[in-house]
C-alpha positions in Angstrom: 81.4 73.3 41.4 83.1 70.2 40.6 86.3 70.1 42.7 87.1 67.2 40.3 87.2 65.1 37.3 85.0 62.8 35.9 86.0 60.3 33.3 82.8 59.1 31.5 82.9 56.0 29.2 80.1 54.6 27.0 80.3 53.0 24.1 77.1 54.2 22.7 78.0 57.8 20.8 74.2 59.1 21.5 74.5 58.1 25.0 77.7 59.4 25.9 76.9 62.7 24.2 73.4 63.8 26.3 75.5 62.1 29.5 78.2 64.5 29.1 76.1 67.5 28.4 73.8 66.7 31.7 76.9 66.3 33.9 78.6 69.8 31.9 75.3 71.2 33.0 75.1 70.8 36.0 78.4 72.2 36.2 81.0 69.1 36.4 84.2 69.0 34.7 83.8 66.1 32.3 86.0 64.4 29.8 84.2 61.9 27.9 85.7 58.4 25.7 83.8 56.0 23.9 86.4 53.3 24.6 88.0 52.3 27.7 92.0 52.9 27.6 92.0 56.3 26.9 90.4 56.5 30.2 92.6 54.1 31.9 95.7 55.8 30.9 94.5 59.3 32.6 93.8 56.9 35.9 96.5 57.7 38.9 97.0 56.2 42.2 96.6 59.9 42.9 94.0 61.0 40.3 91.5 63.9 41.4 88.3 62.9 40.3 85.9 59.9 39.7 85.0 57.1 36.9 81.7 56.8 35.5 81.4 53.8 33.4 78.5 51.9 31.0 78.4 48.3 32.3 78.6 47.0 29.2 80.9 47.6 26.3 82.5 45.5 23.9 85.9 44.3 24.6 86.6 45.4 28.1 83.6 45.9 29.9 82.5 48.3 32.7 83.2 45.7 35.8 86.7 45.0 33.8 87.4 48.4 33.5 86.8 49.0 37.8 88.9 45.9 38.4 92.0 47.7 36.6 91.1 51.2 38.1 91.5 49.5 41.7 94.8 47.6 41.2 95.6 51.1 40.4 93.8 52.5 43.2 91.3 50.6 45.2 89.8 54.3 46.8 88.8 55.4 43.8 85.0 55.9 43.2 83.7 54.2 39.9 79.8 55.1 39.0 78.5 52.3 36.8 75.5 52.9 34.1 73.2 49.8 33.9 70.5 48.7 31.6 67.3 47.2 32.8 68.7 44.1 33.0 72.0 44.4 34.3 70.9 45.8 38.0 71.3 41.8 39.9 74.8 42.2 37.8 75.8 45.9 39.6 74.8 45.0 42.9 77.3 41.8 42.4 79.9 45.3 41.1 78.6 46.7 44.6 79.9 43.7 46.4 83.0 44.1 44.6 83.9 47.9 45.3 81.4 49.4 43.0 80.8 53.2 44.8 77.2 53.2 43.4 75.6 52.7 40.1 72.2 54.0 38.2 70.2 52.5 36.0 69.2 53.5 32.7 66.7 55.9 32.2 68.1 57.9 34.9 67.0 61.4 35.9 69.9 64.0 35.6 69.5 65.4 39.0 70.1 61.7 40.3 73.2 61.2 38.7 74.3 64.5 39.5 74.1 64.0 43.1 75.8 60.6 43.3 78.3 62.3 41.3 78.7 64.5 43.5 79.0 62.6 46.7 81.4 60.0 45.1 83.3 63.2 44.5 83.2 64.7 47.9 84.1 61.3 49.1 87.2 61.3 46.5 88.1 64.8 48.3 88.1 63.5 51.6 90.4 60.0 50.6 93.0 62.5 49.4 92.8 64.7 52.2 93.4 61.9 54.8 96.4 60.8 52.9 98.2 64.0 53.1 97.3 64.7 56.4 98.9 61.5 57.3 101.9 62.4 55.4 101.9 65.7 57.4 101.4 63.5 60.6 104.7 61.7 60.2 102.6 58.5 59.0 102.9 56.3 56.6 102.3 58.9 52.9 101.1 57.2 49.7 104.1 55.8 48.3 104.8 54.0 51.3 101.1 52.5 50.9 101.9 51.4 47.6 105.1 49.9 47.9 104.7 48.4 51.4 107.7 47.1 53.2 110.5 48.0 56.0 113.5 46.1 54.7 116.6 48.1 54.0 115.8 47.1 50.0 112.3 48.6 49.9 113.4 51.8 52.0 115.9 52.0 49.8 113.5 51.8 46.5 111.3 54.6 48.0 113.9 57.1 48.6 115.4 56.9 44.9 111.6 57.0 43.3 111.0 60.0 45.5 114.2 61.4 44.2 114.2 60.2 40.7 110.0 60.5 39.6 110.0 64.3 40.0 113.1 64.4 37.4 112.4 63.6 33.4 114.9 61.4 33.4 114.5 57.7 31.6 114.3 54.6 34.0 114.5 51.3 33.4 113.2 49.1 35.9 114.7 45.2 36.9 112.5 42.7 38.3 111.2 39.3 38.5 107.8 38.6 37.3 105.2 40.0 39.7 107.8 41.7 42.0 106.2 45.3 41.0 107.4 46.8 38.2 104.3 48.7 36.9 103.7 49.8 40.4 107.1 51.2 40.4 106.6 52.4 37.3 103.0 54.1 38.1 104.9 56.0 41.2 107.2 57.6 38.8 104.7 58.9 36.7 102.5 60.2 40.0 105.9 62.0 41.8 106.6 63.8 38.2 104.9 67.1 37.1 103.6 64.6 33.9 101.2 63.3 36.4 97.9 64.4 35.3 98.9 63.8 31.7 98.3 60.2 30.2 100.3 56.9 31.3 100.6 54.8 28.7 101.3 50.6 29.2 102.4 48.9 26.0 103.5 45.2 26.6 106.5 44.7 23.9 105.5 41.1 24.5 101.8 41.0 23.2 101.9 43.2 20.2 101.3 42.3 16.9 104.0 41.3 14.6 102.0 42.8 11.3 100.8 46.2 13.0 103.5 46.5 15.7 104.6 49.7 13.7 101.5 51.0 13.1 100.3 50.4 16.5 103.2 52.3 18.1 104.2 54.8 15.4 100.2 55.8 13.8 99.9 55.9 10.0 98.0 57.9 7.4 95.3 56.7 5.3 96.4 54.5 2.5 100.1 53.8 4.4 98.7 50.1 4.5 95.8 48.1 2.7 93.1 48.5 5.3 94.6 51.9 6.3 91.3 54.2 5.5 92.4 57.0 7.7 94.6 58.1 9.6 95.3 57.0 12.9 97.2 58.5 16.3 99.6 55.3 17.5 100.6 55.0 21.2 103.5 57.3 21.2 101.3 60.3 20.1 98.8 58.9 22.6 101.0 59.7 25.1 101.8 63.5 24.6 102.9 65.0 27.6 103.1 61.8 29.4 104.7 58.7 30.1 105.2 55.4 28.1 105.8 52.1 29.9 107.2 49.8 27.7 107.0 46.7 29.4 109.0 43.9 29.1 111.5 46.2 26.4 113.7 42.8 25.7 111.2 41.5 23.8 111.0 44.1 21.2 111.9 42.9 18.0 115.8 43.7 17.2 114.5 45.5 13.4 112.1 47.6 15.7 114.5 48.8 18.2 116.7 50.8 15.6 113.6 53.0 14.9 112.9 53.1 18.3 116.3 54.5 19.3 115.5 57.2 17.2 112.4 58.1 18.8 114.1 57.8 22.7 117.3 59.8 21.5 115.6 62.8 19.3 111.8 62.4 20.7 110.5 62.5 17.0 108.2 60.0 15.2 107.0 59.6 11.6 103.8 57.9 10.7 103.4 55.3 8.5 103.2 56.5 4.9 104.6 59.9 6.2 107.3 62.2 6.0 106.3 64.8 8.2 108.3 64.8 11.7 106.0 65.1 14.7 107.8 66.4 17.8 106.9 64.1 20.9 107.0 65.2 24.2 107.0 62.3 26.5 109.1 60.4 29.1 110.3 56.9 28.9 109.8 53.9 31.5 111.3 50.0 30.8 111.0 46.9 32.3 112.9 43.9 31.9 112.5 40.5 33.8 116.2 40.4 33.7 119.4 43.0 33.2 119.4 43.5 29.7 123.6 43.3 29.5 122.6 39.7 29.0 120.5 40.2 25.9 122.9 42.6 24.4 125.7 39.7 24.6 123.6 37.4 22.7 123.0 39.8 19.8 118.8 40.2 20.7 119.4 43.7 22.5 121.0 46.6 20.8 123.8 48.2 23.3 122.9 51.9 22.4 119.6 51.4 23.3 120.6 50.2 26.3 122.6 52.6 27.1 119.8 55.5 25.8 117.5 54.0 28.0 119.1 52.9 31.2 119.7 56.7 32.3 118.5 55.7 35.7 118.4 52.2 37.1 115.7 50.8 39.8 116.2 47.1 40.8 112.7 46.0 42.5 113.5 43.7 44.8 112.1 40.1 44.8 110.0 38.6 47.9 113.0 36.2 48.2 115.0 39.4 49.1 112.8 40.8 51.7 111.4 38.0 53.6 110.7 40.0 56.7 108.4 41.8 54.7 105.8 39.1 53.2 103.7 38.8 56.5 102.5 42.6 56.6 102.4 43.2 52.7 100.1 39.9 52.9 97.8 41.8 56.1 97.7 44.7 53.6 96.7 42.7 50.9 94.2 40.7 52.9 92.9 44.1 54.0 92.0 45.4 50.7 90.7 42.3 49.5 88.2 42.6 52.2 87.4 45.9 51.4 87.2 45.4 47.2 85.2 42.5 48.1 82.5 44.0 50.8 83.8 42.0 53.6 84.2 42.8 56.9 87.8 42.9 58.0 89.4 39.4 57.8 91.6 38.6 61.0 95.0 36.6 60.1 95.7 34.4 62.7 99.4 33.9 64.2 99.1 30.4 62.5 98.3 31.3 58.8 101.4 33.8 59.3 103.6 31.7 60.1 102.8 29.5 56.9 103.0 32.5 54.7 106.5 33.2 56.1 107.6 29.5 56.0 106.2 29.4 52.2 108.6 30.4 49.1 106.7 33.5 46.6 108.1 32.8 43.2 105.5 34.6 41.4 106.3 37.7 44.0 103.0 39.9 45.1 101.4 38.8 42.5 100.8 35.2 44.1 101.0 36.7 47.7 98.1 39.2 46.4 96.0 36.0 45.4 96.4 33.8 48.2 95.0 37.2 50.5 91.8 37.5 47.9 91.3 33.9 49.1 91.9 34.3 52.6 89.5 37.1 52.5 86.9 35.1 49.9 87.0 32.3 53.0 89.1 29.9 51.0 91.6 27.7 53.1 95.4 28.4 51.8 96.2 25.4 50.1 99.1 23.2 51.1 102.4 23.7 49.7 105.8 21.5 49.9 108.8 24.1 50.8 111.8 22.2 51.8 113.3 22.8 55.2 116.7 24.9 54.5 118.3 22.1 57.3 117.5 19.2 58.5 119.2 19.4 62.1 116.5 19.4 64.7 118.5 22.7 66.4 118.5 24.5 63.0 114.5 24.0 62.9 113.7 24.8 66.1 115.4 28.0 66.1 113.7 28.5 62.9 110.7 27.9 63.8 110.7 30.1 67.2 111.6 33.0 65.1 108.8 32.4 62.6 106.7 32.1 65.4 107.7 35.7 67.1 107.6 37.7 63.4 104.1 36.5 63.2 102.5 37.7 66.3 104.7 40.8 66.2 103.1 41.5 62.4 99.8 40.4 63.9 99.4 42.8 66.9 101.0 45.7 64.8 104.7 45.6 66.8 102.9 45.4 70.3 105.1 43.5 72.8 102.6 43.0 75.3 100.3 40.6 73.6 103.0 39.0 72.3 104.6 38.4 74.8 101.0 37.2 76.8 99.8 35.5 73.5 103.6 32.9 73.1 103.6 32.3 77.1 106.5 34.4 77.6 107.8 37.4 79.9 108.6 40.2 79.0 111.9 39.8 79.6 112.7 37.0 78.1 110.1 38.2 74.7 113.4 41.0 74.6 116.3 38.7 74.7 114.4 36.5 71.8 114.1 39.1 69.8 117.8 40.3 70.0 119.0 37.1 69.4 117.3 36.7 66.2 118.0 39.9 65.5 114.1 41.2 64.6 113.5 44.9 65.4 109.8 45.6 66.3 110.3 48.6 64.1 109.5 46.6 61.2 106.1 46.0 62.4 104.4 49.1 62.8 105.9 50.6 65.7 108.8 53.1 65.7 111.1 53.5 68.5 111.1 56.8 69.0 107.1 56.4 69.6 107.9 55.2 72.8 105.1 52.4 72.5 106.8 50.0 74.3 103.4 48.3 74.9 
């Protein structure tokens, strides 16, 4: 009946227990977690099924937990469970992208029907998206990793090739520039895709347990140790493991993780026993790691185990031509996480956002759209002119100018052309002397939508 799955979370055992057996009843396929990661890691940008989520958990809560499903995918449904009190709190959740919510009692034929709609409505999202794909239009992975530039092309084509393989990857790029994303599309074009993807940041784990959180342990391998615990690896069986920001692993911890990467085995702390690990491996480094390596903080056959394929994700620096319609995107779906009505960017605003210098990537772009979208005026920035002859700034400007409205109307030349003041004629030469190809704005030329 389902025709899909639903992740339930509550913290509460009792809860999460007669939850699961009303939805199993009524003949749902449900896979239930009394904490939130678990469930996060089985979230995909392509995941067939639904979140249903208590509001209120310790650590991350239920509205935390939809804000991390949606960077993931903003499409998919997330069902929140609210006490008494809470309901002003999920109609805020509503606002933000909330697909519905039901408050505590609830009757099991309610939540079986929203279930079932959010669901049906899941269905439908991923039956647009490969009809689209069918259609020639943009598929999913151009959605995710938006952009026309020779660099980003190029990025899709080797993910498409490369995520269906098992093959290692390690993955170069500035901060904010993608990585995960990149990462994420791997793990959905591979046949591990339904299986768990596991994020661990090298950076933020903790010195004393960093073993023990990546390796397990048995009880009594540590005081405080009173039974024994999976670690991440294990976790991820069958998946993937990002290991994000490898370089900062500490250099005693890499030898004993070159033995897990080279012969997929792990022992647990206060073990002997060898436990067979079936999982593929994704890094991601601000920064080549050749560099690290010189300096004696990298060890060179890790390197070289994991560097079996290579993506370099291209800063916003590298693809100017592409920050005005990622940032349209981005205002987009901030309008829609938000409850908004769609947000118009005006030729103006465009031209600032092309003008401006990114260096915190999509990340920063992505927060300047949730403010455009949230009504908040850009704030002003300095960006120093790259010449200061009056010829060099005029040209600049005009072809700032032309890129915006041709982002703005989608690649249509005729109000473009009506919107600057300018022929038709004389629109063309513009654009072939600043060498811009309307292609790059949504339409093709072998659409034959010269208009």
């Amino acid at each position: 009946m389902s025709g899909g799955r639903i992740l339930l979370v509550d913290d509460e055992a009792d809860m999460l227990l007669s939850t699961s057996q009303t939805l199993d009843l009524a003949g749902f396929e449900v896979e239930a977690f009394s904490s939130v990661q678990p469930a996060l890691d089985l979230v995909s940008f392509g995941f067939r099924g639904i979140v249903i989520t208590d509001i209120r958990m310790p650590g991350m809560d239920g509205l935390s937990l939809m804000r991390r499903i949606h960077d993931i995918d903003p499409e998919i449904p997330v069902i929140l469970v609210t006490g008494h009190g809470d309901v002003q709190l999920a109609v805020r959740a509503m606002r933000e992208g909330a697909h519905d919510f039901v408050e505590k009692p609830f009757d099991g034929s309610q939540l079986a029907e929203i279930t079932a709609r959010a669901l049906a409505y899941r269905r439908v999202v991923l039956e647009n998206r490969v009809l689209r794909a069918a259609a020639g239009q943009v598929d999913d992975l151009e959605t995710r990793l938006v952009g026309r530039t020779n660099p980003m092309v190029d990025l899709r084509r080797r993910i498409r090739t490369i995520g269906p393989t098992d093959a290692d990857v390690l993955i170069i790029g500035e901060t904010g520039s993608g990585k995960e994303v990149v990462a994420r599309a791997l793990h959905d074009q591979s046949p591990r895709a339904n299986k768990s993807f596991i994020a661990i940041d090298c950076a933020a784990l903790p010195a004393n347990l960093i073993e023990s959180e990546l390796f397990g342990h048995e009880a009594g391998a540590f005081p405080g140790a009173l039974r024994p615990r999976f670690g991440k690896f294990e976790h991820a069986q069958g998946g993937t493991i990002l290991l994000d920001e490898i370089g900062s692993m500490p250099i005693d911890l890499q030898g004993k993780f070159l033995r897990v990467v080279q012969d997929r085995v792990i022992t647990r702390l206060g073990s002997h026993e060898i436990r067979p690990l079936d999982v593929r491996f994704i890094a991601t480094s601000r920064s080549p790691l050749e560099g690290e390596v010189a300096a004696g903080r990298f060890r060179a056959d890790l390197l070289y185990r994991l560097n079996v394929v290579t993506l370099a994700v291209p800063p916003l620096s590298a693809r100017r031509e592409d920050v005005q319609l990622l940032f349209i995107k981005l205002v987009q779906e901030a309008a829609s996480r938000h409850r908004r009505d769609p947000v118009p960017v005006p030729p103006q605003l465009l031209e600032e956002i092309a003008r401006r210098d990114w260096p915190g990537n999509v990340r920063e772009l992505r927060n300047a759209a949730d403010r455009h979208a949230l009504g908040i005026a850009l704030q002003p920035a300095e960006r120093p002119l790259a010449s200061h002859r009056l010829a060099d700034r005029v040209t600049g400007f005009e072809r700032e100018a032309i890129v915006a409205a041709l982002a703005a109307h989608g690649g249509r030349l005729k109000p473009v052309y009506e919107s600057l003041g300018l022929s038709r004629k004389t629109l063309y030469e513009k654009m072939q002397k600043h060498g811009i190809d309307k292609a790059q704005f949504g339409v093709h030329p072998e659409d034959g939508a010269e208009e």
